[in-house]
NUDRENBA-453380 format. One record per residue: x, y, z of N, C-alpha, C, CB in turn. Coordinates in nm, 2 decimals, always signed. Glycine has a CB too. Layout:
! NUDRENBA-453380
NODE    npx    npy    npz   capx   capy   capz    cpx    cpy    cpz   cbpx   cbpy   cbpz
NODE      X      Y      Z      X      Y      Z      X      Y      Z      X      Y      Z
...
! end
This chain:
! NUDRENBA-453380
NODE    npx    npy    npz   capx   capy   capz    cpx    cpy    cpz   cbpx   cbpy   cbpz
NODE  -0.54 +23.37  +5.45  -0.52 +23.51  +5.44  -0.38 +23.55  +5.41  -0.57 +23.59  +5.56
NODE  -0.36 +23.63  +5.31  -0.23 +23.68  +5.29  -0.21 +23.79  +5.40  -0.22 +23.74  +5.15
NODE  -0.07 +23.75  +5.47  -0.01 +23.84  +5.58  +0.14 +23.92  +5.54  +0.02 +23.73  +5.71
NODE  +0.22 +23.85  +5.41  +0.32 +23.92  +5.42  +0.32 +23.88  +5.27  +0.45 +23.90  +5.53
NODE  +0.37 +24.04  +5.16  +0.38 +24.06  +5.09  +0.57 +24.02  +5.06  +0.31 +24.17  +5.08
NODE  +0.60 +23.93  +4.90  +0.74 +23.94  +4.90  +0.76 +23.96  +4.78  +0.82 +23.82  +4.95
NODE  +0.91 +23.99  +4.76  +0.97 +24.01  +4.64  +1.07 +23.95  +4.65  +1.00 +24.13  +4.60
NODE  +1.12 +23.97  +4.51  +1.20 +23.84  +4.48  +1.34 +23.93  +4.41  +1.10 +23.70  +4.35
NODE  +1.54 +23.89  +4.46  +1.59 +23.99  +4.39  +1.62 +23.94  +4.27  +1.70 +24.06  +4.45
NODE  +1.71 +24.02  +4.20  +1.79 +23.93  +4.06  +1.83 +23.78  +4.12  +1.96 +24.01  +4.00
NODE  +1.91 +23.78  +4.17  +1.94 +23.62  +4.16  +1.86 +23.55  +4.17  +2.02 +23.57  +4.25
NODE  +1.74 +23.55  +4.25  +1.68 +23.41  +4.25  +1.60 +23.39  +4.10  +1.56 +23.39  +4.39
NODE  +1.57 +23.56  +4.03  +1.53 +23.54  +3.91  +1.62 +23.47  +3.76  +1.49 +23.65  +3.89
NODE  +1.76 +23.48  +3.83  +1.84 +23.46  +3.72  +1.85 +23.28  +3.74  +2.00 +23.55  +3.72
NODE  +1.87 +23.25  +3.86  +1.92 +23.13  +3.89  +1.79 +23.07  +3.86  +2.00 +23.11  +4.02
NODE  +1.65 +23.07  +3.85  +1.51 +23.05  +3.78  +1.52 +23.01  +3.64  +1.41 +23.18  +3.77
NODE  +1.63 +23.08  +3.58  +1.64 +23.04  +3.45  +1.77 +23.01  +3.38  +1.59 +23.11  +3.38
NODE  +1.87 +22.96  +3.49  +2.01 +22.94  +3.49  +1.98 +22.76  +3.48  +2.10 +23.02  +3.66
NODE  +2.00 +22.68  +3.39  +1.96 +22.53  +3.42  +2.11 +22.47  +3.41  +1.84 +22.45  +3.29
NODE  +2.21 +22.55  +3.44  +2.34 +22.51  +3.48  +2.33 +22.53  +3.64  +2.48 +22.60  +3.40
NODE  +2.25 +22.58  +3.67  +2.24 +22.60  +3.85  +2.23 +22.53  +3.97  +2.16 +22.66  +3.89
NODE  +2.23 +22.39  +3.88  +2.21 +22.30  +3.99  +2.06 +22.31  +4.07  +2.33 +22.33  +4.08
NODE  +2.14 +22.26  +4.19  +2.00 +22.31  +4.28  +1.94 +22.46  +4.31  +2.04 +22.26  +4.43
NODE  +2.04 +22.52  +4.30  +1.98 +22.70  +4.30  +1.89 +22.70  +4.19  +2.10 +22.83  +4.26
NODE  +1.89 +22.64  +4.06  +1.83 +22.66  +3.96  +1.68 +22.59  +4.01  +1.91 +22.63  +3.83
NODE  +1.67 +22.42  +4.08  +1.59 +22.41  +4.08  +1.49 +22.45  +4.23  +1.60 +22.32  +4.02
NODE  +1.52 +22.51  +4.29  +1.48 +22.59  +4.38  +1.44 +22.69  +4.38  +1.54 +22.60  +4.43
NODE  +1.56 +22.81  +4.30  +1.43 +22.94  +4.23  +1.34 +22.90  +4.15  +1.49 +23.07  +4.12
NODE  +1.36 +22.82  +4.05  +1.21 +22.78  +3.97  +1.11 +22.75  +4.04  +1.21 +22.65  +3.89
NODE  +1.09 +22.68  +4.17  +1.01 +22.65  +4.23  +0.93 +22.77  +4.30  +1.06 +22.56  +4.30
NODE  +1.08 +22.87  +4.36  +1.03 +23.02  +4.44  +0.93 +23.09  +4.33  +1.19 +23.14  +4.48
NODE  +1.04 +23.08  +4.22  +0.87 +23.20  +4.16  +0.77 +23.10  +4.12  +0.89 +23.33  +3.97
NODE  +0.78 +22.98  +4.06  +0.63 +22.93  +4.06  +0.54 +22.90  +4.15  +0.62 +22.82  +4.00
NODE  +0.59 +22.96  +4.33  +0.52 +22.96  +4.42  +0.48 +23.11  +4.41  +0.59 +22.91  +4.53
NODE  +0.56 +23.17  +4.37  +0.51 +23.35  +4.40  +0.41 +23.41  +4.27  +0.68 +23.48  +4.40
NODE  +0.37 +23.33  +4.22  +0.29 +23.39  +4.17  +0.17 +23.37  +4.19  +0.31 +23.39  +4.08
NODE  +0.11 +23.26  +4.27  -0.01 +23.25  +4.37  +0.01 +23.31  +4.50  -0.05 +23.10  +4.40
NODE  +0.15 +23.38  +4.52  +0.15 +23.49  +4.65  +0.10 +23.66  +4.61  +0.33 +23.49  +4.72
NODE  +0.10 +23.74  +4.74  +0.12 +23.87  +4.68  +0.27 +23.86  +4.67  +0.05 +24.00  +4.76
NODE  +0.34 +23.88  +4.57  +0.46 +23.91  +4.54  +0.47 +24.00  +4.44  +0.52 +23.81  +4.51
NODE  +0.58 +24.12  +4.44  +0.58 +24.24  +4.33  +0.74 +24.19  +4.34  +0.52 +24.44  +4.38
NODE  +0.74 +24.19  +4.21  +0.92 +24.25  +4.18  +0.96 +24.38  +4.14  +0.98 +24.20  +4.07
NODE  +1.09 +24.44  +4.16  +1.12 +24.56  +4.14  +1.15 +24.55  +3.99  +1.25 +24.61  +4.24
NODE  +1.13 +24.72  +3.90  +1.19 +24.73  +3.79  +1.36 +24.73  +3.79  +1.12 +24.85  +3.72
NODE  +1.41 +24.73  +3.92  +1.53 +24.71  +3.91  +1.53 +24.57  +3.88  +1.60 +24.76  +4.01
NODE  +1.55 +24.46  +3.96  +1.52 +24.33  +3.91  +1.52 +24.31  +3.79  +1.40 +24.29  +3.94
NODE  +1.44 +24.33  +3.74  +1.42 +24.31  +3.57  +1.50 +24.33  +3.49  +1.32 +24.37  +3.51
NODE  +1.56 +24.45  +3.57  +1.65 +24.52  +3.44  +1.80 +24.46  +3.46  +1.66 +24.70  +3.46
NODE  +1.87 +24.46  +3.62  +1.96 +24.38  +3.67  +1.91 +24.22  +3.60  +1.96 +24.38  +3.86
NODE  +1.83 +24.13  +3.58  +1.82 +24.03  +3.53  +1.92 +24.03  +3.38  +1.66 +24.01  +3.52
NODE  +1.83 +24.15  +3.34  +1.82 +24.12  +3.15  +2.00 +24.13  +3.17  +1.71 +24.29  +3.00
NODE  +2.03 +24.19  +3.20  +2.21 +24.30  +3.17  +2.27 +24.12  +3.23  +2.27 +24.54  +3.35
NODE  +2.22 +24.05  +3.35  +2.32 +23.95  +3.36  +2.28 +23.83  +3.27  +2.34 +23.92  +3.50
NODE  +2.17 +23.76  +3.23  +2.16 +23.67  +3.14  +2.21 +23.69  +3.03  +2.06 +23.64  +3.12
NODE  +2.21 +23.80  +3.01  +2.23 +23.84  +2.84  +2.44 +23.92  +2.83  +2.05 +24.02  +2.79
NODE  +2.49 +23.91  +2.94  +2.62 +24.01  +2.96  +2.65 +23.88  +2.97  +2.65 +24.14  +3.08
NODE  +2.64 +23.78  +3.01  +2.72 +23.64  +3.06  +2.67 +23.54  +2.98  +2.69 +23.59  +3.23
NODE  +2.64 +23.56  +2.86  +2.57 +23.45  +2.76  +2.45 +23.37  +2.76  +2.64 +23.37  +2.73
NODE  +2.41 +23.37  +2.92  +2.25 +23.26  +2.96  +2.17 +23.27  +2.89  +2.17 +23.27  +3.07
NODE  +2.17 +23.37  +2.83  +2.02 +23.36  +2.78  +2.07 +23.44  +2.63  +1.88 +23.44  +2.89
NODE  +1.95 +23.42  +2.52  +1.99 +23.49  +2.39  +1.88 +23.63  +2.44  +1.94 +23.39  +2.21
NODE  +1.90 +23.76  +2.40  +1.87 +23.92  +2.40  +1.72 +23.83  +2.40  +1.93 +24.06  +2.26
NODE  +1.66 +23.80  +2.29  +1.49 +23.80  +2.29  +1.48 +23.67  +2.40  +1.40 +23.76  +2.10
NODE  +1.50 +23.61  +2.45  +1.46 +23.52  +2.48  +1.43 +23.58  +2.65  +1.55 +23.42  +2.44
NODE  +1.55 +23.61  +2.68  +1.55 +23.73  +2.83  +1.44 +23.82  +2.84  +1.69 +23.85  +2.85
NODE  +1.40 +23.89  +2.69  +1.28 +23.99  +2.72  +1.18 +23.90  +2.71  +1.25 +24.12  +2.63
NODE  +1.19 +23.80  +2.66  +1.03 +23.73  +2.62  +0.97 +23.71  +2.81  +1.06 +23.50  +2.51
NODE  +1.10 +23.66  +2.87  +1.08 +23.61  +3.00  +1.09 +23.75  +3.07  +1.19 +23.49  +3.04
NODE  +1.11 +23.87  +3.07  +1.08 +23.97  +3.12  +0.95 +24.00  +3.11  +1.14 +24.06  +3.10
NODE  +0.88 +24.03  +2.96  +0.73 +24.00  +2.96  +0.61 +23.96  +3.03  +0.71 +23.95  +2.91
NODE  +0.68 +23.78  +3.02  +0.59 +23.68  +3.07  +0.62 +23.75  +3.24  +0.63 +23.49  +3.02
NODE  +0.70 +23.79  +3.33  +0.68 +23.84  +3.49  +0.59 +23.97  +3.43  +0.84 +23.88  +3.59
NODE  +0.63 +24.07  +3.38  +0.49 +24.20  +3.33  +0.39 +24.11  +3.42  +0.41 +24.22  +3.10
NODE  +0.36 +23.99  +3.33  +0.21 +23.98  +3.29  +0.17 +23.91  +3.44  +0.16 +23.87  +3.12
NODE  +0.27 +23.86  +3.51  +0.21 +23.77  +3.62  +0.24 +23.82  +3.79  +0.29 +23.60  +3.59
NODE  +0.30 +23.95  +3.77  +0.39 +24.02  +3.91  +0.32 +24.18  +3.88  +0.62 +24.00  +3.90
NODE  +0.31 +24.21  +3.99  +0.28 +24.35  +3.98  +0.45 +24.40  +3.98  +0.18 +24.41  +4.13
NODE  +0.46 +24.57  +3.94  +0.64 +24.59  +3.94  +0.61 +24.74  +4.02  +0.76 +24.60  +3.74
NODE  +0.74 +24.71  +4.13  +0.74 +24.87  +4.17  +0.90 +24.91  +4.13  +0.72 +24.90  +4.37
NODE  +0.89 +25.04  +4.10  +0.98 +25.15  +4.05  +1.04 +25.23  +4.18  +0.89 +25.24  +3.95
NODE  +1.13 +25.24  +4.21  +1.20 +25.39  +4.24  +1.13 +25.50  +4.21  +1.32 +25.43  +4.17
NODE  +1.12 +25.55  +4.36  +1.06 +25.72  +4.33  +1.18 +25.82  +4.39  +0.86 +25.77  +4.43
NODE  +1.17 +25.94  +4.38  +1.26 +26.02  +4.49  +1.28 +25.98  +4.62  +1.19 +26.15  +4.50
NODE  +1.13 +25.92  +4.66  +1.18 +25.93  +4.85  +1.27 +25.79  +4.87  +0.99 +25.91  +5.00
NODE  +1.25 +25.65  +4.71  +1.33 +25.53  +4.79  +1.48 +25.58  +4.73  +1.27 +25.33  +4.74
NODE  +1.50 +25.66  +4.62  +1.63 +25.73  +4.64  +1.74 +25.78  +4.74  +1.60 +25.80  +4.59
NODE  +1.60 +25.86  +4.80  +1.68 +25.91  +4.96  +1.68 +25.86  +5.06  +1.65 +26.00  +5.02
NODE  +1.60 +25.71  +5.08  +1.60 +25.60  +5.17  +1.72 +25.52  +5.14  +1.48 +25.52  +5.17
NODE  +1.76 +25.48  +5.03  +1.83 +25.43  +4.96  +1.99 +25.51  +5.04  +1.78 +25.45  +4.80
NODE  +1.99 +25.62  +5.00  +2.19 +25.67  +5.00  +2.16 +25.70  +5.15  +2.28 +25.86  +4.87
NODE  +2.03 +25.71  +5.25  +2.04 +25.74  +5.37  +2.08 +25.55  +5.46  +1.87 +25.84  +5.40
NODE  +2.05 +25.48  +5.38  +2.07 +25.35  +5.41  +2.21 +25.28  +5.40  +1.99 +25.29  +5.32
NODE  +2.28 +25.32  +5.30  +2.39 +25.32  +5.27  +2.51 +25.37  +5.36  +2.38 +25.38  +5.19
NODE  +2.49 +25.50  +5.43  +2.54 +25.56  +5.53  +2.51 +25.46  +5.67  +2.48 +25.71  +5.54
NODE  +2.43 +25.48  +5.65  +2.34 +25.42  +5.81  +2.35 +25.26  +5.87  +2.16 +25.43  +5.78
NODE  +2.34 +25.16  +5.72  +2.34 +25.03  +5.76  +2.50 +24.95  +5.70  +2.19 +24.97  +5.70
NODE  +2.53 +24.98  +5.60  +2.64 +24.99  +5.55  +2.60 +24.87  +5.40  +2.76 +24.94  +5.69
NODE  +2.50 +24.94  +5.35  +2.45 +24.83  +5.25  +2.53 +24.92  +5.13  +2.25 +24.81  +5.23
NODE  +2.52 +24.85  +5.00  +2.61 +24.87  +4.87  +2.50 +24.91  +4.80  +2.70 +24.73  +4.81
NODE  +2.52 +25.06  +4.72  +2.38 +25.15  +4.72  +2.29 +25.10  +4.63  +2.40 +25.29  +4.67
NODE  +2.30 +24.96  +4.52  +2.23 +24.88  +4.47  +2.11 +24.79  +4.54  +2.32 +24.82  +4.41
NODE  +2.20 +24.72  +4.65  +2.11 +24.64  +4.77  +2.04 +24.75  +4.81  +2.18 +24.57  +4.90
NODE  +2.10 +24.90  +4.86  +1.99 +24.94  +4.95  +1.87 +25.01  +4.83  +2.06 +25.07  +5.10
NODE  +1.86 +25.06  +4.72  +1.78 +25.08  +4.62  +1.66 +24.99  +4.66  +1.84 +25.06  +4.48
NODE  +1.72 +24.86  +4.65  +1.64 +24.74  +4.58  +1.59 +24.73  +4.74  +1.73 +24.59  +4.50
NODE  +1.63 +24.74  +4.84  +1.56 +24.78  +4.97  +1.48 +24.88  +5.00  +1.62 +24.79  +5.04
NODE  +1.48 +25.04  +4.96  +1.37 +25.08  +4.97  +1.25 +25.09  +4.87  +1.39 +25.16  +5.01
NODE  +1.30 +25.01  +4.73  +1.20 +25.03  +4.68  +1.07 +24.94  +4.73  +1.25 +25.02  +4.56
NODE  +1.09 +24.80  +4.77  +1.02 +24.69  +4.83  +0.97 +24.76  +4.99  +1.13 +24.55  +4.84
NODE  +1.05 +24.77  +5.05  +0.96 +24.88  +5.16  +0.91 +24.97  +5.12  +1.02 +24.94  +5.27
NODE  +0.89 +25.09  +5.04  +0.78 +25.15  +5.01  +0.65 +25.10  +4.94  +0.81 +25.23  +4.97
NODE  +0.72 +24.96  +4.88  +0.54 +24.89  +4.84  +0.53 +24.78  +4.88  +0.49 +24.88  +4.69
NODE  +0.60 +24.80  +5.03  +0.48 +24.71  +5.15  +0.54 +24.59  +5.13  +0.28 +24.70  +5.10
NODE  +0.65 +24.56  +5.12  +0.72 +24.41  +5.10  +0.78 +24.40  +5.26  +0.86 +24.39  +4.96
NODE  +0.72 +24.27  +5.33  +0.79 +24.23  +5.41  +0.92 +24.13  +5.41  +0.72 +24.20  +5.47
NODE  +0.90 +24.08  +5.32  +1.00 +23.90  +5.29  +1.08 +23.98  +5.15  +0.85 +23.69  +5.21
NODE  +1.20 +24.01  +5.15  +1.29 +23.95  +5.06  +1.40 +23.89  +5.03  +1.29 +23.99  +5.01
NODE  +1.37 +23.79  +4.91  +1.43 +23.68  +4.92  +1.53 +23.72  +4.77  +1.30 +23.54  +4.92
NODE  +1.64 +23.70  +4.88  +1.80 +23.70  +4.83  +1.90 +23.67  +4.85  +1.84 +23.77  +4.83
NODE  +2.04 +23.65  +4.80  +2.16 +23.61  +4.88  +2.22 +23.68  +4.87  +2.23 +23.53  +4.86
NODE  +2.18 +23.83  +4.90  +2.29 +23.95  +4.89  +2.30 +24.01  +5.02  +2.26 +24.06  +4.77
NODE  +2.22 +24.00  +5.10  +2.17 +24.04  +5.22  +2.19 +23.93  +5.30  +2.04 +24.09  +5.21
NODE  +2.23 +24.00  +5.43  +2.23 +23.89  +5.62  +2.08 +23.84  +5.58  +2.22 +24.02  +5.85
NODE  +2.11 +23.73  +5.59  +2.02 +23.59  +5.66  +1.88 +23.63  +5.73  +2.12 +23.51  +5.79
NODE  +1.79 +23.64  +5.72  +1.70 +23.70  +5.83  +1.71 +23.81  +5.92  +1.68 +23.62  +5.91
NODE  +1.81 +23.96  +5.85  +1.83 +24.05  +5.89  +1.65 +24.12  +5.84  +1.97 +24.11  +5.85
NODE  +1.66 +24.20  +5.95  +1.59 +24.26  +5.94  +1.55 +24.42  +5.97  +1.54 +24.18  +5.97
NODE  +1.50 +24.46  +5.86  +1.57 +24.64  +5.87  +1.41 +24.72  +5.82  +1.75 +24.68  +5.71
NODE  +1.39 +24.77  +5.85  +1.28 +24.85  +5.89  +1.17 +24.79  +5.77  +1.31 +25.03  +5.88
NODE  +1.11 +24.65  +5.91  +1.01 +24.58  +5.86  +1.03 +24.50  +5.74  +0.91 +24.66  +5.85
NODE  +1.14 +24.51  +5.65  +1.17 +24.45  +5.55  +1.27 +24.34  +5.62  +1.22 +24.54  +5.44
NODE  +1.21 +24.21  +5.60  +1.34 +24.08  +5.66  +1.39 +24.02  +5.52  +1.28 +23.93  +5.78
NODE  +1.52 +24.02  +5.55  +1.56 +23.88  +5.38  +1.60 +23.79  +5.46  +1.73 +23.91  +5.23
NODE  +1.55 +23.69  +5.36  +1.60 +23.56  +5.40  +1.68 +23.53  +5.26  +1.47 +23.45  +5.45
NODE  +1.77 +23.41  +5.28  +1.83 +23.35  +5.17  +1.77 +23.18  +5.15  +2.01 +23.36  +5.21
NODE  +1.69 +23.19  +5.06  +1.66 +23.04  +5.05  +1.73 +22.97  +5.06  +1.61 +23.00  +4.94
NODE  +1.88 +22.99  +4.99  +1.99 +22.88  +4.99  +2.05 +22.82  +5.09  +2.09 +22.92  +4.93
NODE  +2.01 +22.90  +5.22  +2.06 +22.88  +5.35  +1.96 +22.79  +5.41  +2.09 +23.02  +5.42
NODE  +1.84 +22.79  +5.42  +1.79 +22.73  +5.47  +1.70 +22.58  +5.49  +1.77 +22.81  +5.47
NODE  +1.66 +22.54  +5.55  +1.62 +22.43  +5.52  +1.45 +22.42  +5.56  +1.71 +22.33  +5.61
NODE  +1.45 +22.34  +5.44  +1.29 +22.35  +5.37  +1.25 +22.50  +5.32  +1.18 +22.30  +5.50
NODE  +1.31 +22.58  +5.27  +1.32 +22.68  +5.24  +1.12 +22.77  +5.20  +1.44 +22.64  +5.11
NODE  +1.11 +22.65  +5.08  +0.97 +22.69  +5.01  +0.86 +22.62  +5.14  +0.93 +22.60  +4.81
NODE  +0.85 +22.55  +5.21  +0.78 +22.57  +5.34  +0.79 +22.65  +5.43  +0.78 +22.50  +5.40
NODE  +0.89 +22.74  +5.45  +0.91 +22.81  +5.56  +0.85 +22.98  +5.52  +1.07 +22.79  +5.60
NODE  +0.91 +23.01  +5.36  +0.87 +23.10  +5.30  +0.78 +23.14  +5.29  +0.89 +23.10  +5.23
NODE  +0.66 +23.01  +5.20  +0.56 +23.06  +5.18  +0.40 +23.01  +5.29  +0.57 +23.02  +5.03
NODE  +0.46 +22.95  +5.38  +0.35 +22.90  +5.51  +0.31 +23.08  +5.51  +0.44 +22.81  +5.70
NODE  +0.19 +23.06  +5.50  +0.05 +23.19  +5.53  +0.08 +23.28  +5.41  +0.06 +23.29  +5.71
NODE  +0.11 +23.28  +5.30  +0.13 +23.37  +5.18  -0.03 +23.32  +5.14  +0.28 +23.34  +5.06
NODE  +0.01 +23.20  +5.09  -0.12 +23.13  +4.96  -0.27 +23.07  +5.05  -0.02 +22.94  +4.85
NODE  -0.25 +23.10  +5.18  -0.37 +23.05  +5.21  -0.46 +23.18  +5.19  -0.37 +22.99  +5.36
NODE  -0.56 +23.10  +5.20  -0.69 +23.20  +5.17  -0.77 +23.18  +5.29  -0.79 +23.17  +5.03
! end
């Protein structure tokens, strides 16, 4: 049974298709080809933070970045920013002392029910109203620890 819904931020999507990344590169590849037999949503921020850094830093050519924005369309559900993760967002900012991009990309995933996200922009297994990040890169055995009780049925 699926128990905890995750998302995934820009980096682990960039470093997915970064093959100068070393082990980050082959580690996110592994994260999303695990998350897509999970419930996992990515944010339309995500996508969009992706395209601006593959394509602003040369990784990728313009079509090639949307082709691979597409191909997530078709395999991730996506949540958007509404008014209330706006005001969760700059009330987060004040409150936790997040940088108003992290905390966006934080309420948007808590209002659609994300417990796990997985990033390196955020404390280690902080955890802030029901939303915990972890940093794959930090950890050991990372894709076991992550995805134990996502993919079972």
């Amino acid at each position: 049974m699926r128990d905890r819904r995750l998302s995934l931020d820009t980096n682990i999507l960039v470093y997915a298709m970064d093959r100068d990344a070393g082990e980050r590169h082959d580690l996110a590849l592994q994260i999303v080809d695990r998350a897509v037999d999970s419930d996992c949503v990515l944010t339309l921020q995500s996508l969009c933070e992706f395209y601006a850094a593959v394509t602003g830093k040369g990784k990728m050519p313009q079509r090639e970045a949307e082709a691979q924005i597409h191909d997530w369309l078709e395999l991730f559900p996506v949540a958007s920013a509404t008014p209330k993760s706006l005001a969760k967002a700059l009330k987060a900012v004040k409150e936790h002392g997040l940088s108003f991009w992290d905390a966006l990309i934080w309420a948007v995933v808590a209002e659609a029910g994300v417990a796990l996200l997985l990033s390196e922009d955020f404390q280690h297994t902080r955890v802030l109203e029901g939303v915990e990040f972890y940093n794959p890169f930090e950890m050991d055995d990372p894709l076991a620890r992550v995805f134990k009780g996502l993919t079972e049925d």
